[in-house]
MIDOSE-1310 file (N, C-alpha, C; in nm, 2 decimals, decimal comma, always signed):
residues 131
xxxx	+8,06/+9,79/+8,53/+8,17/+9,72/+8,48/+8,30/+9,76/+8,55; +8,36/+9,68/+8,63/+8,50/+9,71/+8,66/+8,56/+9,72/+8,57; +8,72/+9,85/+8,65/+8,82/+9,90/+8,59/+8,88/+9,74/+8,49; +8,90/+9,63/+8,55/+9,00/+9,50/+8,52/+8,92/+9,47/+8,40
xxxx	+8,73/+9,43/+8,40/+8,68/+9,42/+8,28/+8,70/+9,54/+8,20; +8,68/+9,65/+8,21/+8,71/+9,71/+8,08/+8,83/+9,74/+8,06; +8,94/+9,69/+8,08/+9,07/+9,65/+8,04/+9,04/+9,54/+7,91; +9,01/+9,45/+7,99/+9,02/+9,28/+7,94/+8,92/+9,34/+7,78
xxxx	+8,81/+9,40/+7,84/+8,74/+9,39/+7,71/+8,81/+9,51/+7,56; +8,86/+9,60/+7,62/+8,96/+9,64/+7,59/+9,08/+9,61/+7,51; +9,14/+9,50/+7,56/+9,23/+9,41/+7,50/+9,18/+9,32/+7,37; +9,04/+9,26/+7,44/+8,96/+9,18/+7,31/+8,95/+9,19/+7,16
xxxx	+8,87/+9,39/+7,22/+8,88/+9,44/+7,04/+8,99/+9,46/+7,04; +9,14/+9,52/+7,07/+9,21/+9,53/+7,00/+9,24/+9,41/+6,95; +9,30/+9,30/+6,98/+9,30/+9,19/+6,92/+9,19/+9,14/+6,80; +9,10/+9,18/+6,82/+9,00/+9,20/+6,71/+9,02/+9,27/+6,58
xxxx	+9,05/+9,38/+6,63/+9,09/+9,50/+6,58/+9,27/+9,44/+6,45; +9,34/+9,37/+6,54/+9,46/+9,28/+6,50/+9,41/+9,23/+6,34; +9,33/+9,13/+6,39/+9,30/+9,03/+6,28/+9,18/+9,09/+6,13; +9,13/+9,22/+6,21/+9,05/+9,29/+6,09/+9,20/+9,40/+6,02
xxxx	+9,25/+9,40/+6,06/+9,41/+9,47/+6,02/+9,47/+9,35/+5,89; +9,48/+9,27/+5,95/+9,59/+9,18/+5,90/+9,48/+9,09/+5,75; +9,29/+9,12/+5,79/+9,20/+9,11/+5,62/+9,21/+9,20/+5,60; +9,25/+9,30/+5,68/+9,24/+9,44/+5,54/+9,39/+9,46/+5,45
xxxx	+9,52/+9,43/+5,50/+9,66/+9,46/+5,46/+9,61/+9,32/+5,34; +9,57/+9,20/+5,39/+9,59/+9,12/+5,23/+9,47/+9,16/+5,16; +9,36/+9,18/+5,17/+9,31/+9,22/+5,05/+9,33/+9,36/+5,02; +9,41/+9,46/+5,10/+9,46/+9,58/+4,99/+9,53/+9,51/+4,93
xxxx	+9,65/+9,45/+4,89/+9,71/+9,37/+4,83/+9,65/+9,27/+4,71; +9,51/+9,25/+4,70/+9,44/+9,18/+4,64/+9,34/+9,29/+4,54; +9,36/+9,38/+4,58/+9,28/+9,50/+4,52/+9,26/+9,54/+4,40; +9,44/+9,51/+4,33/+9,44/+9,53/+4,19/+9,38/+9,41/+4,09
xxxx	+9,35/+9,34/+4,13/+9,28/+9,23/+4,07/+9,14/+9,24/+4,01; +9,12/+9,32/+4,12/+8,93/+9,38/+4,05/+8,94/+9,45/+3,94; +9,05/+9,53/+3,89/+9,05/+9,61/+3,73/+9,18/+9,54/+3,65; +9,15/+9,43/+3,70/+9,24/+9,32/+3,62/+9,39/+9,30/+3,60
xxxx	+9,44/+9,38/+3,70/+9,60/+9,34/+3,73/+9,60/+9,19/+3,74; +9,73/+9,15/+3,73/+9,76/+9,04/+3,84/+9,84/+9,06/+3,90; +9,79/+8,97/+4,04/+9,86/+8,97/+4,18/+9,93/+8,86/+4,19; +9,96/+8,77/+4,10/+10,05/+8,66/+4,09/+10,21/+8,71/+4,17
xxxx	+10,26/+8,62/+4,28/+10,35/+8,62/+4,29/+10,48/+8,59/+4,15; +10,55/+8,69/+4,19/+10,65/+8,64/+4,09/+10,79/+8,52/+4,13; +10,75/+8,52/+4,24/+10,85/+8,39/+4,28/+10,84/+8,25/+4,26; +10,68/+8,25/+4,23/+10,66/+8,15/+4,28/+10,55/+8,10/+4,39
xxxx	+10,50/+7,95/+4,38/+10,42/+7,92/+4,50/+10,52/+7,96/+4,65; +10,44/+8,01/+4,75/+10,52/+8,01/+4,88/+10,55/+7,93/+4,94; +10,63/+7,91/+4,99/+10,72/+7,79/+5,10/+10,61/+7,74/+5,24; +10,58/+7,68/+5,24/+10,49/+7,60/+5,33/+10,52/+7,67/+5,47
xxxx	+10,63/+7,71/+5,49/+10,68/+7,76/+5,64/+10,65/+7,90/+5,63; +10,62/+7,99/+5,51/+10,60/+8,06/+5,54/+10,47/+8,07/+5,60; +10,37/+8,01/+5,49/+10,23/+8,07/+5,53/+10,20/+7,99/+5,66; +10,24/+7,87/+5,65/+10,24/+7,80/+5,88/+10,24/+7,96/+5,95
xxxx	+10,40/+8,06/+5,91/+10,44/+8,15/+6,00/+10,28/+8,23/+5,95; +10,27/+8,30/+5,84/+10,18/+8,37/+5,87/+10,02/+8,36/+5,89; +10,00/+8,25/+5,92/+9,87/+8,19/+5,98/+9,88/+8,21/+6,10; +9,96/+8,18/+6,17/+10,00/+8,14/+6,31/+10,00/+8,33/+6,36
xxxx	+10,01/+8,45/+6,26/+10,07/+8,51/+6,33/+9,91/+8,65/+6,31; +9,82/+8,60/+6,19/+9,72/+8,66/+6,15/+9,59/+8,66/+6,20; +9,63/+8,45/+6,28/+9,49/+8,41/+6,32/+9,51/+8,40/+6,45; +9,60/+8,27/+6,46/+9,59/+8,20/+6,64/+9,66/+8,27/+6,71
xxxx	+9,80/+8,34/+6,73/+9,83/+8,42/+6,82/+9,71/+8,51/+6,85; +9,64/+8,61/+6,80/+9,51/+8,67/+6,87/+9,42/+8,59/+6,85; +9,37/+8,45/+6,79/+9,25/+8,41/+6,89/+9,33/+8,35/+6,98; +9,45/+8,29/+7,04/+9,46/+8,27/+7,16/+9,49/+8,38/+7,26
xxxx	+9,55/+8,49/+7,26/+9,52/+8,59/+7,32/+9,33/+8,63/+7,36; +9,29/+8,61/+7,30/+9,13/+8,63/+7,28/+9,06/+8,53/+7,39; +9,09/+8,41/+7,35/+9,06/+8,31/+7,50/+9,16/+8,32/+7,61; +9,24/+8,39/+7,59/+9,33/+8,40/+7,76/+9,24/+8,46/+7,79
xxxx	+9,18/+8,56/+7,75/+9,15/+8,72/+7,82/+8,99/+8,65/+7,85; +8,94/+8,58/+7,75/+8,76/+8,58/+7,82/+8,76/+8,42/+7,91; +8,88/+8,34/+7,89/+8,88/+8,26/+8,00/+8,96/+8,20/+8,09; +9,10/+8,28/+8,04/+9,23/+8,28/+8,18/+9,17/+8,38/+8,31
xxxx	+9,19/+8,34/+8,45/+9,15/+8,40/+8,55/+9,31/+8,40/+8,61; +9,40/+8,34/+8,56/+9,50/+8,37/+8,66/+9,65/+8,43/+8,62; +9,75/+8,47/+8,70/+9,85/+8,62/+8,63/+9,89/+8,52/+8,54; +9,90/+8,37/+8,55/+9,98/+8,32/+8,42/+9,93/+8,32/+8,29
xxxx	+9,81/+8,34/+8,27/+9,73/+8,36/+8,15/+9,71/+8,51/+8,11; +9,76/+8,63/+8,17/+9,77/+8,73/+8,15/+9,95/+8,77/+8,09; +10,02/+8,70/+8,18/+10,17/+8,71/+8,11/+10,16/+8,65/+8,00; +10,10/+8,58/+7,95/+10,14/+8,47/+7,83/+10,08/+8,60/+7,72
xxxx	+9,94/+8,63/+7,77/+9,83/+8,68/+7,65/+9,95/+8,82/+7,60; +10,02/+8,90/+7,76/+10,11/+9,01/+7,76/+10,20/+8,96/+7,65; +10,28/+8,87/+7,67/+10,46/+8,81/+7,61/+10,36/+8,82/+7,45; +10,25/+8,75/+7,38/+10,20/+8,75/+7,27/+10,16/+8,85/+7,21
xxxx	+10,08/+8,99/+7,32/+10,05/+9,08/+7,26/+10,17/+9,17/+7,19; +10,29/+9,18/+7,34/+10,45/+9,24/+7,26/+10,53/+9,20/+7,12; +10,48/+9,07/+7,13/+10,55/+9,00/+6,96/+10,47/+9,05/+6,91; +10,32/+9,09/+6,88/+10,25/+9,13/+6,80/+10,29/+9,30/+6,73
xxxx	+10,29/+9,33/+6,87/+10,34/+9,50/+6,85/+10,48/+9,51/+6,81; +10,57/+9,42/+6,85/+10,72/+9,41/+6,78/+10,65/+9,37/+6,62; +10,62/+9,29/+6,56/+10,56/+9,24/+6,47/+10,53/+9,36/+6,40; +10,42/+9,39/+6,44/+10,37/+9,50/+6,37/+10,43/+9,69/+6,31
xxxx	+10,57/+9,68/+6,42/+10,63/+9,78/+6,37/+10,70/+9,74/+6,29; +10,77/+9,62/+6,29/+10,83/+9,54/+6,20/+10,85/+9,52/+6,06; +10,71/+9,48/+6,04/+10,67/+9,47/+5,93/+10,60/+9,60/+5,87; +10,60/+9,70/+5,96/+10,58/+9,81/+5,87/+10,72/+9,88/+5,83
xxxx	+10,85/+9,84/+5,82/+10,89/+9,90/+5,76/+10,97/+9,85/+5,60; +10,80/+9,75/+5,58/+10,81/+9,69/+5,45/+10,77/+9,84/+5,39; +10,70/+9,95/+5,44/+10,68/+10,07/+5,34/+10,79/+10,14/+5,33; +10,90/+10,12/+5,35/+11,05/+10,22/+5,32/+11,05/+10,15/+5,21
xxxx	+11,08/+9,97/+5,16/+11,11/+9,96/+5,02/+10,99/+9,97/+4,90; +10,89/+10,10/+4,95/+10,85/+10,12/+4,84/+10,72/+10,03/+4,79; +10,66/+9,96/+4,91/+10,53/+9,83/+4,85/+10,42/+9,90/+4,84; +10,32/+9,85/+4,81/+10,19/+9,90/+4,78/+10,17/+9,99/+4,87
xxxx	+10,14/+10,10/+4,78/+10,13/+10,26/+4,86/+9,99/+10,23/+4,90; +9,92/+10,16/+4,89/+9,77/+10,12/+4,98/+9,78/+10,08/+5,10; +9,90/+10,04/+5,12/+9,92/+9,98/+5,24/+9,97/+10,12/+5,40; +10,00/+10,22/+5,26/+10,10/+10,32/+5,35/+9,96/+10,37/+5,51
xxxx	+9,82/+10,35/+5,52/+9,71/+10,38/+5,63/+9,68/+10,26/+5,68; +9,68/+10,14/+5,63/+9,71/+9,98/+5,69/+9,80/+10,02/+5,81; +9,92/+9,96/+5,75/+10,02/+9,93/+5,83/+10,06/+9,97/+5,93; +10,05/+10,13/+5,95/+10,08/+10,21/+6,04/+9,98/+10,19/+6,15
xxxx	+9,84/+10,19/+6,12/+9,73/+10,16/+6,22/+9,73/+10,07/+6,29; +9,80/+9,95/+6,23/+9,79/+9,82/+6,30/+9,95/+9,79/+6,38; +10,04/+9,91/+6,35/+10,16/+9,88/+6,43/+10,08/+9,98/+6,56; +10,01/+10,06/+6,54/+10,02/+10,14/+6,67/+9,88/+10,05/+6,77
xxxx	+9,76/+10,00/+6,69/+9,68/+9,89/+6,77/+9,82/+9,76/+6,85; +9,87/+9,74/+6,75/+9,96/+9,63/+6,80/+10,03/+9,68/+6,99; +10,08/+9,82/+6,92/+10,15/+9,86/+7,05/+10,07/+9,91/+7,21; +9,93/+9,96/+7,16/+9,82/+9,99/+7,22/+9,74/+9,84/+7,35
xxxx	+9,77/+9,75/+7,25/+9,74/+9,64/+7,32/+9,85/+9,52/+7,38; +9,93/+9,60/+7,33/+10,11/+9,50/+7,47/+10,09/+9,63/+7,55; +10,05/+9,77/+7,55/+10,09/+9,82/+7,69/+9,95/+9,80/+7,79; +9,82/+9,77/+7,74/+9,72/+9,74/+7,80/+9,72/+9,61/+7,87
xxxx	+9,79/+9,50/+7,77/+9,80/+9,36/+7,83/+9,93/+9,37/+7,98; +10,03/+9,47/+7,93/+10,13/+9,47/+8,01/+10,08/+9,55/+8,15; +9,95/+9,64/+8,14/+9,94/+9,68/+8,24/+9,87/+9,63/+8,36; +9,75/+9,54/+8,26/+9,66/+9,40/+8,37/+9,75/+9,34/+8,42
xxx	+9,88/+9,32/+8,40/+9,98/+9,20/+8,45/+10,01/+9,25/+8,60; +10,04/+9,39/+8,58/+10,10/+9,43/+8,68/+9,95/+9,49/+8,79; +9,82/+9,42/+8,79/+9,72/+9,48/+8,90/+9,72/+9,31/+8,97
């Protein structure tokens, strides 16, 4: 196996790695339900734009990252998969500092793992760009 495939493959799971992150953070969140809490938002149903945004950001950003990498061959499909994997890792530190106000302390071994996967895989994507 070339150095470039085991990058790319590399990249794959982490992106893999992304999307088993982002079913583990909602069902820790879903967890108190099994000894009969409820998880009922208290706002309210959510705003249509949100869950677009977080669909968009849980699923298809890394499965399209996922087909750049097993079927883009050229630098433009590596900067694109790069520019997605950086929002991801921006993303990911991001939204971990939803644990400063205090949210599910289940979340506090989540979150952190998947900000540093997140960051793991923009410096890996960032570095195929530059071979």
């Amino acid at each position: 196996m070339t150095l470039n495939m085991e990058k790319k493959t590399r990249i794959i799971f982490f992106w893999l790695l992304i999307i088993a992150g982002f079913i583990t953070h909602s069902l820790t969140d879903a967890l108190p339900a099994f000894w009969g809490d409820s998880i009922a938002a208290e706002q309210g149903p959510a705003p249509v734009g949100m869950m677009i945004f977080m669909v968009t950001f849980i699923y298809l950003i890394p499965v399209i990252g996922i087909l750049l990498m097993v079927y883009g061959k050229s630098k433009v499909t590596k900067v694109i998969n790069a520019v997605l994997a950086c929002v991801m890792g921006a993303f990911g530190i991001c939204h971990m500092a939803e644990l400063i106000d205090g949210t599910n302390p289940a979340q506090f071994p989540v979150m952190p793992t998947m900000a540093v996967i997140g960051v793991l895989l923009a410096i890996d994507s960032v570095k195929i760009c530059k071979k």
